[in-house]
Structure formats: structure tokens, C-alpha cells
C-alpha positions in Angstrom: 0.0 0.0 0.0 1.5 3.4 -0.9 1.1 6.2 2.2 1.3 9.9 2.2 3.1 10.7 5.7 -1.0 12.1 6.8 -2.3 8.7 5.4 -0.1 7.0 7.5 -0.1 8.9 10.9 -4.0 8.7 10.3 -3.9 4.8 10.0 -1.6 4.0 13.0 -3.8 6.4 15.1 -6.6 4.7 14.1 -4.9 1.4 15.0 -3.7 2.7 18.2 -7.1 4.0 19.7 -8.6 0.9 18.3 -6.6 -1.4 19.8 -3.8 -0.1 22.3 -4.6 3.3 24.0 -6.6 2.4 27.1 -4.6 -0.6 27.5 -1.3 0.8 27.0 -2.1 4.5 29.1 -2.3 2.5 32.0 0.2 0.1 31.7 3.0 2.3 29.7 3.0 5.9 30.9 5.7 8.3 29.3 7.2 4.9 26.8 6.9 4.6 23.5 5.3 2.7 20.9 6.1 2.2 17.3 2.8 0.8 15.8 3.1 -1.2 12.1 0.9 -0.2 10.1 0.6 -3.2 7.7 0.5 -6.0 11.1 -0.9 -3.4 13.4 1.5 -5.2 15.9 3.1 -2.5 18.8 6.1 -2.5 20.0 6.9 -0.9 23.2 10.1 0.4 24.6 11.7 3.7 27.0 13.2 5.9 24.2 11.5 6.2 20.7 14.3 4.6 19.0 14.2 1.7 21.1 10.2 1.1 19.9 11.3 1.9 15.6 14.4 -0.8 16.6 12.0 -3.7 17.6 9.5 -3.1 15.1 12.3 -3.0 12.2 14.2 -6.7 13.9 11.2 -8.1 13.0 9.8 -5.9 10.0 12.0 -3.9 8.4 10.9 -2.3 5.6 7.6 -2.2 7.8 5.2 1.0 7.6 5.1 2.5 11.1 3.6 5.5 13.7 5.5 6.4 16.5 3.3 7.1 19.7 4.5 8.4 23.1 2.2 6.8 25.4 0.1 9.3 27.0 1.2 12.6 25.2 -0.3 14.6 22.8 3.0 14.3 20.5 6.0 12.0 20.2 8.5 15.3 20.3 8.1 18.7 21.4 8.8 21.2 17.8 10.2 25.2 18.5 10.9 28.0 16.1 11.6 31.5 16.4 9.8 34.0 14.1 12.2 36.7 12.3 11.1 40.2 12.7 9.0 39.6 9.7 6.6 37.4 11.1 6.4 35.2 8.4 5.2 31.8 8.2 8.1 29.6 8.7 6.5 27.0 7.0 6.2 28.5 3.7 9.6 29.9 3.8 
């Protein structure tokens, strides 16, 4: 299946409120899980690198989304505007 990056954040949240959120939210606080999107299989570890690493031993050219259990976001993102003020995304 081809993915867009949006097509497959969409799918792995899907996946992950479907099948791992509850679960995982009180079991996994402040870990990580990389979620395949083509096995829908987690993989759970401390440091987001540590979840992409187990999910690639045993798929690795596997699909994934990368949650941080309990967050809003996996990693925090900062800029700082230019006197300017223009978008920094359309730069």
C-alpha cells in the first residue's frame, strides 16, 4: 500500500485508539510505541528509537507511527519568528 506521511499517521492512530490506548495508558506511561501499520502489531520500549528498533528486527521495511504513550506528540517542535513574522512553514 502506498502512504502519504498524513495517510499513515492517520492509519496508526486509528490502530492505536482501536486497539492499544486504554490498555497501554495505564500500563506504559511516558514509553513509546512504534505501531506497524501493515501488522498493526506494537512495539513498546523507553526511548523512541528503542520502539522503531524492535518493530524494524522483526519488519524492516515495515510502515510505522511512532506514539508516546500518554502525550499529545511523540517530540516537542520550536521556532523562532524573524522580525518579519512570516510563516516559517512556507519559507
Amino acid at each position: 500500500m502506498n502512504f502519504t506521511p498524513k495517510l499513515l499517521a492517520e492509519k496508526g492512530e486509528i490502530i492505536y485508539k482501536g486497539k492499544y490506548q486504554q490498555e497501554y495508558e495505564r500500563l506504559y506511561p511516558g514509553k513509546y510505541a512504534a505501531i506497524d501499520v501493515d501488522t498493526e502489531k506494537a512495539f513498546i520500549a523507553d526511548t523512541p528509537e528503542g520502539a522503531v528498533e524492535a518493530l524494524q528486527k522483526e519488519h524492516p521495511q515495515g510502515f510505522f507511527h511512532l506514539v508516546k504513550i500518554g502525550s499529545n506528540g511523540v517530540f516537542k517542535v520550536g521556532f523562532s519568528a524573524d522580525s518579519n513574522e512570516r510563516d516559517w512553514l512556507l519559507q
